[in-house]
N, C-alpha and C positions, 0 to 999 in steps of 0.2 A: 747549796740547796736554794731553789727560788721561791719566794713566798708567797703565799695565795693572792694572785692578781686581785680577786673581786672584791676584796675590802679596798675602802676606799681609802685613798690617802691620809688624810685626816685621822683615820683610826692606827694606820698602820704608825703615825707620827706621836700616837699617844703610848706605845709598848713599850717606847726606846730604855725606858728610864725606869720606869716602875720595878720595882724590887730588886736594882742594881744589875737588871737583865741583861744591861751589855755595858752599862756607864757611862752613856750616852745622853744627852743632855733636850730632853724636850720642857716649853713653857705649859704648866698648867695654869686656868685660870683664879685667880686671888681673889678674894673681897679687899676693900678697902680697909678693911680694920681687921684685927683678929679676935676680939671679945665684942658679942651682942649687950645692949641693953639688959634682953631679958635674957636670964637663963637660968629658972626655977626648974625647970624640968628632969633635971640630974636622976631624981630620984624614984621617978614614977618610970611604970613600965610601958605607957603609950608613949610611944615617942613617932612614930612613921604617922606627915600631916596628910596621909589620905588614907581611902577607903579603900579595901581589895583582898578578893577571894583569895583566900588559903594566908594570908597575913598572918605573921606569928611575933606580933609586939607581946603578946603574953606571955610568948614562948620561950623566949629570951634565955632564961636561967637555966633551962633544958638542955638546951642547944649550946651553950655557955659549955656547961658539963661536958659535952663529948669533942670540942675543940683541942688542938692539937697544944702542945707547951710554949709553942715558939712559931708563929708565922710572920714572915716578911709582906708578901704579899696577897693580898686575896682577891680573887677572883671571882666573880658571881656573874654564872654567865643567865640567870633568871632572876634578876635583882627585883621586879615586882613591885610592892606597896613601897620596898627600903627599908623595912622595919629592922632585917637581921644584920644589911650591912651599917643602919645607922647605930644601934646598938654596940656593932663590933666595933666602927669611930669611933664611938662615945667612951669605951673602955680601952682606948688603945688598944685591942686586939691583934693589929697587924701594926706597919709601917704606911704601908702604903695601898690601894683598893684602886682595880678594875669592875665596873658594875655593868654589866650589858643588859642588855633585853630588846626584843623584833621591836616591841609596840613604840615607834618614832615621836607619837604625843606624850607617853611617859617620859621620856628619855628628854623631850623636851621642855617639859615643865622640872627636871632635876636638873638641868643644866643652866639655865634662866636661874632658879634660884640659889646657885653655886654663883655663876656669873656676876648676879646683882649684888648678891651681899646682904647679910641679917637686918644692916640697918636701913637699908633701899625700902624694906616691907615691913617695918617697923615704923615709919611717916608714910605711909604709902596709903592714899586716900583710899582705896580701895576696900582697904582691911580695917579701916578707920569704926564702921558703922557694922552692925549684927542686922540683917531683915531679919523683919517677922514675918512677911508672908512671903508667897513666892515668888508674886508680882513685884515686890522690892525685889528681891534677888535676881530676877530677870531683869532689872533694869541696872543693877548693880552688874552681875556681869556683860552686858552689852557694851556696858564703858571698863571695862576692866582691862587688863594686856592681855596676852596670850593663856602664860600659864597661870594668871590666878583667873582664867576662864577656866582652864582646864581643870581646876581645885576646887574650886564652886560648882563646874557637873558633878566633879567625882564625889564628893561627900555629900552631894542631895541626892543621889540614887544609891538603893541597895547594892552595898559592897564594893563599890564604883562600875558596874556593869555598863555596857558600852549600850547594851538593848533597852535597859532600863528607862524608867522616867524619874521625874522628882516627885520628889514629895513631901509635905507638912511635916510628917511627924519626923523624917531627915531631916530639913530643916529647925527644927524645935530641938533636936538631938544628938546634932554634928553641927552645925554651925552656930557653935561657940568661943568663948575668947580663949580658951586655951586649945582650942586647933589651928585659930592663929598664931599662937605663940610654936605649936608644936613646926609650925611652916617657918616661923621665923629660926627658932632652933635647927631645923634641916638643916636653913641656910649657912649657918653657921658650921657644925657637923663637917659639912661637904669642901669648907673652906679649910679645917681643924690639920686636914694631913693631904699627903697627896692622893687626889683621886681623879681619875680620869673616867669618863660615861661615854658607852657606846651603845650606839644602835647598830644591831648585827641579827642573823640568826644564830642562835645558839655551836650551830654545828662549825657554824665557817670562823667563828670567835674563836670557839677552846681551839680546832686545829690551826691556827693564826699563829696563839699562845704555844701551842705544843713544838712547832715550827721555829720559833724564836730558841726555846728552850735546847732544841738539837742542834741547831745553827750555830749557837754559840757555846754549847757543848756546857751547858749550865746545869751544876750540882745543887739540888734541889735541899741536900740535909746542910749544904754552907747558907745557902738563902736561901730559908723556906717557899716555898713557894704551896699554898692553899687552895682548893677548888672548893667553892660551898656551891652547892646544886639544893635549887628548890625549887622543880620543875610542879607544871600544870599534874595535878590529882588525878591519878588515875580513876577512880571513881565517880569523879565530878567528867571527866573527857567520856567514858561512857555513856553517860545520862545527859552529855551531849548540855552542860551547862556554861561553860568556857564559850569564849569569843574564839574567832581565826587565830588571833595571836598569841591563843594558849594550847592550843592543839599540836599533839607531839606524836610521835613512832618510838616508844620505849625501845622496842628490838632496836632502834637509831640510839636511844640515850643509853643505851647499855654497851653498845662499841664505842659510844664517846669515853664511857665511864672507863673502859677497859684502856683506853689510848692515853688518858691521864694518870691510870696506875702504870704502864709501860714506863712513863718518862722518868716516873721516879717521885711525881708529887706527891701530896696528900689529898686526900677528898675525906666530904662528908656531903653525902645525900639523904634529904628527908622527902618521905615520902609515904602515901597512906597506906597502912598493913591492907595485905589480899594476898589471898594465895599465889596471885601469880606474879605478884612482884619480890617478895618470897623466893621462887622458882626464878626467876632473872636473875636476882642478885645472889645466890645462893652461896656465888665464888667468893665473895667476900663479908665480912666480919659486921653483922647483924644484932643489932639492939633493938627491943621495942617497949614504948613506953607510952602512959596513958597520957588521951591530947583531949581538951575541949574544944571542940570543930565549932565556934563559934559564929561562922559563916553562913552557917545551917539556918540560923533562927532568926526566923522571917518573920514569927508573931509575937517575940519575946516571950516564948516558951523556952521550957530547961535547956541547956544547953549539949547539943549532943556531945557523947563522951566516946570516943575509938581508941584506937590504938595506930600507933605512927612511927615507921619502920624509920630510922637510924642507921642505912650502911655507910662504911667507911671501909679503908684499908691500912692503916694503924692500929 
């Protein structure tokens, strides 16, 4: 079988290894140390250092719940804010973690602070000083690197929205010392096990993976192998709130879905209750449970309360 040309080398050289897929030996990158400075953060439930729609650092213990007994490797082909695969690091969940996602600046600001290391951003002038107004922070990120530009737009705009702008009361509210510490903690997290980060689309990722897994004729119940899916909100894709790089074709995410039960893995997708996602997933084993959509609240009004569908096929 020949493997999907369009991934690019470089990703295709990160699969070799991850969850004993063939035995095959690729370099992930290390930090220089293996223990940060800081690391109070153990025990609180934010841990992911950015802002972003449908985030479920809350959610944690939910989703904790319907995880599988034994995963080798995990897969997230919609890794987002990071909140669930950082979580799943933090509790050793798996062995080893694949994390993809389209958007190429997120992917880049987690791989800079995989690369650098906890303690790079820990003396790192940048993170040094908190502004208070905005015009500090516009000057503070002008001289900044890359991704800690990228971390200072995303938590001065609501939710980290790419349309959005900044604003005061974001800054008075997120840019604080423990959302630095939360980014120094990432850094650490990402360095903890093996993890490799890809920029892909969603589609040509999993069948990449799914590829590898027939290629080498790999029994999924000897190395577990995990898919967590936490694709863009159907509800929010309606209402047309999502950027380019959240925008999906469910009728597409439900032949993926079905290509990863064929092989033999495990999934678990979250995703918000509606009738018609309901009627999509119908073939497979459905839980739902109450969520606070905390994304919603734009004026620090109550928090809205849904319900947030849970397939899997275990």
């Amino acid at each position: 079988m020949e493997l999907n040309k369009e991934i690019p080398e470089p990703i295709k050289k990160q699969i070799i290894k991850n969850c004993s897929i063939c035995g095959k030996e690729i370099n992930f990158i290390k930090a220089a140390e293996t223990e940060p400075v800081i690391m109070n953060l153990k025990k609180k439930s934010l841990i992911s250092p950015l802002s972003w729609m449908g985030g479920k650092d809350k959610q944690w213990s939910l989703i904790k719940e319907e995880l599988p007994e034994k995963i080798e490797c995990w897969i997230e082909p919609f890794l987002g804010g990071g909140s669930v695969a950082l979580h799943a690091i933090d509790e050793d969940s798996a062995w080893s973690y694949i994390l993809n996602d389209l958007n190429e600046d997120l992917i880049g600001f987690f791989s800079a602070i995989k690369k650098n290391g906890p303690r790079h951003y820990q003396t790192h002038p940048s993170l040094k000083k908190i502004p208070r107004t905005l015009k500090e922070a516009e000057i503070l990120y002008d001289n900044s690197p890359e991704e800690i530009r990228f971390w200072i737009d995303n938590i001065l705009k609501f939710n980290g929205m790419p349309r959005a702008r900044w604003y005061q009361s974001r800054l008075e509210g997120n840019y604080r010392q423990s959302r630095i510490e939360r980014l120094i903690n990432a850094s650490w997290l990402l360095n903890k096990k093996e993890v490799a980060l890809v920029n892909s689309d969603y589609v040509e990722f999993v069948k990449f993976y799914l590829d590898i897994i027939d290629l080498y004729h790999l029994d999924s119940s000897k190395s577990p192998i995990f898919f967590f899916l936490d694709p863009p909100y159907f509800y929010s894709q309606k209402n047309n709130i999502y950027n380019n790089h959240s925008k999906i074709d469910f009728t597409q995410l439900k032949k993926v879905i079905d290509d990863i039960d064929k092989s033999g893995c495990k999934f678990l997708l979250t995703i918000d209750a509606s009738v018609e996602m309901e009627e999509l997933f119908k073939d497979y084993k459905i839980i739902k449970k109450n969520w606070k959509y905390t994304s919603t609240n734009r004026r620090r009004d109550a928090c809205k309360t849904g319900v947030e569908l849970f397939v899997k096929n275990y």
